[in-house]
C-alpha positions in Angstrom: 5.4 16.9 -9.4 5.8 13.9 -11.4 2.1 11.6 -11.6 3.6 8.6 -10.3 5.1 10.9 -7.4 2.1 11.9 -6.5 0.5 8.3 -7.0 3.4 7.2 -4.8 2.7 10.3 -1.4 -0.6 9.1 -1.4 0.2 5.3 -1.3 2.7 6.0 1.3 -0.3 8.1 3.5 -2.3 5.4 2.8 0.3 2.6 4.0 0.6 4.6 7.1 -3.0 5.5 7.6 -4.2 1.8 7.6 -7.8 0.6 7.5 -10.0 -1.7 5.5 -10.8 0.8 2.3 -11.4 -0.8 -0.7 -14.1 -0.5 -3.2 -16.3 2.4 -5.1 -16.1 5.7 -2.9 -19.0 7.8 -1.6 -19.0 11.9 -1.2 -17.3 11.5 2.3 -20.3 12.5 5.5 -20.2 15.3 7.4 -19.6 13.1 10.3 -16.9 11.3 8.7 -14.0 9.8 10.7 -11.5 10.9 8.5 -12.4 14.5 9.0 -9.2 16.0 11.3 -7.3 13.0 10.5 -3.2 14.2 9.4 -4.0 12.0 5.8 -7.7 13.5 5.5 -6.9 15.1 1.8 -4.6 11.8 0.4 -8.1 9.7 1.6 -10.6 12.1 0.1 -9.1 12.3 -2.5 -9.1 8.4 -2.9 -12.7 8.4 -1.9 -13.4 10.3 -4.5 -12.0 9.1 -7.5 -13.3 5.5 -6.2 -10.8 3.5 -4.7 -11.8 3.5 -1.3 -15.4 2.8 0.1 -15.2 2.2 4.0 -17.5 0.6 5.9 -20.3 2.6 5.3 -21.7 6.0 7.3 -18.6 7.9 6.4 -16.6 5.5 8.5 -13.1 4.4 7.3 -11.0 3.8 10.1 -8.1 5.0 9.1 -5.9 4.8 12.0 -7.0 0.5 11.6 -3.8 -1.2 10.1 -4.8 -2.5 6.4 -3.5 -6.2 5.0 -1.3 -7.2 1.9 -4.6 -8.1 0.7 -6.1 -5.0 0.9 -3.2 -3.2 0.4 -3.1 -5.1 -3.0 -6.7 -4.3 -4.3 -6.4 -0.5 -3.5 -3.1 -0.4 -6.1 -4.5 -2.6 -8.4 -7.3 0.2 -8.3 -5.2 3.2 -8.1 -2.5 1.6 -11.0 -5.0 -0.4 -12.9 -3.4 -3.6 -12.5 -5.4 -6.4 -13.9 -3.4 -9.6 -15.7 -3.0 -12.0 -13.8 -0.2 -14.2 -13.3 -0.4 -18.1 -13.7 2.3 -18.3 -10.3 -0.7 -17.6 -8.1 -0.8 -21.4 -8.4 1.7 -22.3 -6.1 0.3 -20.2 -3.2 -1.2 -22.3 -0.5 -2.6 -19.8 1.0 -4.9 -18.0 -2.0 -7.8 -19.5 -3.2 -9.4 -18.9 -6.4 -12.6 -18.6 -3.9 -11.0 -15.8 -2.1 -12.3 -12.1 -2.5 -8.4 -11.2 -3.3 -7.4 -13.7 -5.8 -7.4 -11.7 -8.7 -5.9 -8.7 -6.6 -2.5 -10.8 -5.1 -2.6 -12.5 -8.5 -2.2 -9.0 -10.4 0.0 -7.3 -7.9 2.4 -10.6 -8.5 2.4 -10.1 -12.2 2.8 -6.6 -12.0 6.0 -7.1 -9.6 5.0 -5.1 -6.7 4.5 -8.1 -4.3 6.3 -11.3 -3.5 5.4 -14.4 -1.1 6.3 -14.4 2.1 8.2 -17.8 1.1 8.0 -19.5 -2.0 4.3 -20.8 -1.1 2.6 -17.9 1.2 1.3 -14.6 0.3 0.2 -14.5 3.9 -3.0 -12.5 2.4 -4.7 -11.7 5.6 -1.2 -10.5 7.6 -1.5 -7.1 8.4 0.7 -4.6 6.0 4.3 -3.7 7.6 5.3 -0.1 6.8 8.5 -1.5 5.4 5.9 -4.0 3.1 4.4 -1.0 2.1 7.2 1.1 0.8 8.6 -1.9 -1.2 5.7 -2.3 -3.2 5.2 1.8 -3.5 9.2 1.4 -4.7 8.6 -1.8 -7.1 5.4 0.0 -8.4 7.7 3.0 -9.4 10.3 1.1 -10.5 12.9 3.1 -8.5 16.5 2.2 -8.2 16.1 0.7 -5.0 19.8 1.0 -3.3 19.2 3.4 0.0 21.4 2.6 2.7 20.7 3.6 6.0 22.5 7.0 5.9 19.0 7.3 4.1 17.6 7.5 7.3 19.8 9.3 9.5 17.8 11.9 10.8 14.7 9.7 11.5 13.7 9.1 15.1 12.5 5.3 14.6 15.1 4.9 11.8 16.7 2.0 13.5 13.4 0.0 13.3 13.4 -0.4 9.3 14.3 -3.9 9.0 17.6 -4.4 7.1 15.9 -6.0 4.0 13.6 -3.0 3.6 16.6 -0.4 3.8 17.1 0.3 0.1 13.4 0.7 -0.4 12.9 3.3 1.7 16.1 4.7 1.2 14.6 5.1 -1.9 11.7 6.6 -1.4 13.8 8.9 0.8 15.9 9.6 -2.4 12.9 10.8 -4.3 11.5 12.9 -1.6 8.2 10.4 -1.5 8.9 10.2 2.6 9.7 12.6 5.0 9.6 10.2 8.1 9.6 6.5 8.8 
């Protein structure tokens, strides 16, 4: 498998694990909450390479739902995105005081994330799914033109928004998701 197919199965387990994990990882606890969990190896293996941290006591919560923020600093890790772009500026809602200002500002000049409108990045709304796969598809760079014979097959198919189709149709192409 190709490294950014493999960069791109665990970003989509961690998309749709969830949780507040960023940070310098820890050998994951004995008692860990992760243990038994269906993304347990995608999240050790994160832990232990250093992009996620927890909360501390071997909890991550990884069944918590994660935001674009977050989301953002965990791919900026993983990808080593750090230039910034200058069109932070016109976001109302990012502050050059905020803990992911350097993290939204990356991920825009990388490509992987948009506003929500022309002056939101909406930092602190919890990560969609069909978010998620777009950036995982924009990080890769993958022709993004799935339709939704993509997704036949899929039981919750029919809840992929229409814009979000020929991402994870994508993803779908390349064998990076099995499920929606």
């Amino acid at each position: 498998m190709k490294k950014n197919n493999r960069f791109a199965v665990r970003a989509c387990s961690i998309v749709t694990a969830g949780g507040m994990l960023l940070g310098s990882g820890a050998a994951l606890a004995a008692n860990s909450d992760i243990t038994g969990h269906w993304a347990e190896a995608t999240l050790q293996a994160f832990i232990n390479k250093g992009y996620l941290a927890g909360y501390g006591d071997g909890i991550y919560k990884p069944d918590n739902t994660i935001t674009r923020a977050e989301f953002s600093a965990i791919a900026n890790e993983v990808k080593q995105y750090i230039e910034g772009s200058a069109n932070i500026a016109r976001y109302t809602d990012v502050s050059e005081k905020d803990w992911f200002y350097a993290d939204l500002s990356a991920a825009l000049k990388a490509g992987y994330m948009k506003g929500t409108t022309a002056t939101t990045m909406e930092p602190n709304k919890n990560l969609t799914r069909a978010e998620g796969f777009t950036m995982v598809a924009n990080m890769l760079g993958l022709e993004c033109n799935g339709t939704r014979a993509d997704l036949k097959g899929f039981a919750d198919a029919a809840d992929v928004p229409e814009w979000a189709v020929p991402y994870v149709g994508a993803l779908v192409r390349e064998g990076l998701i099995a499920g929606y």
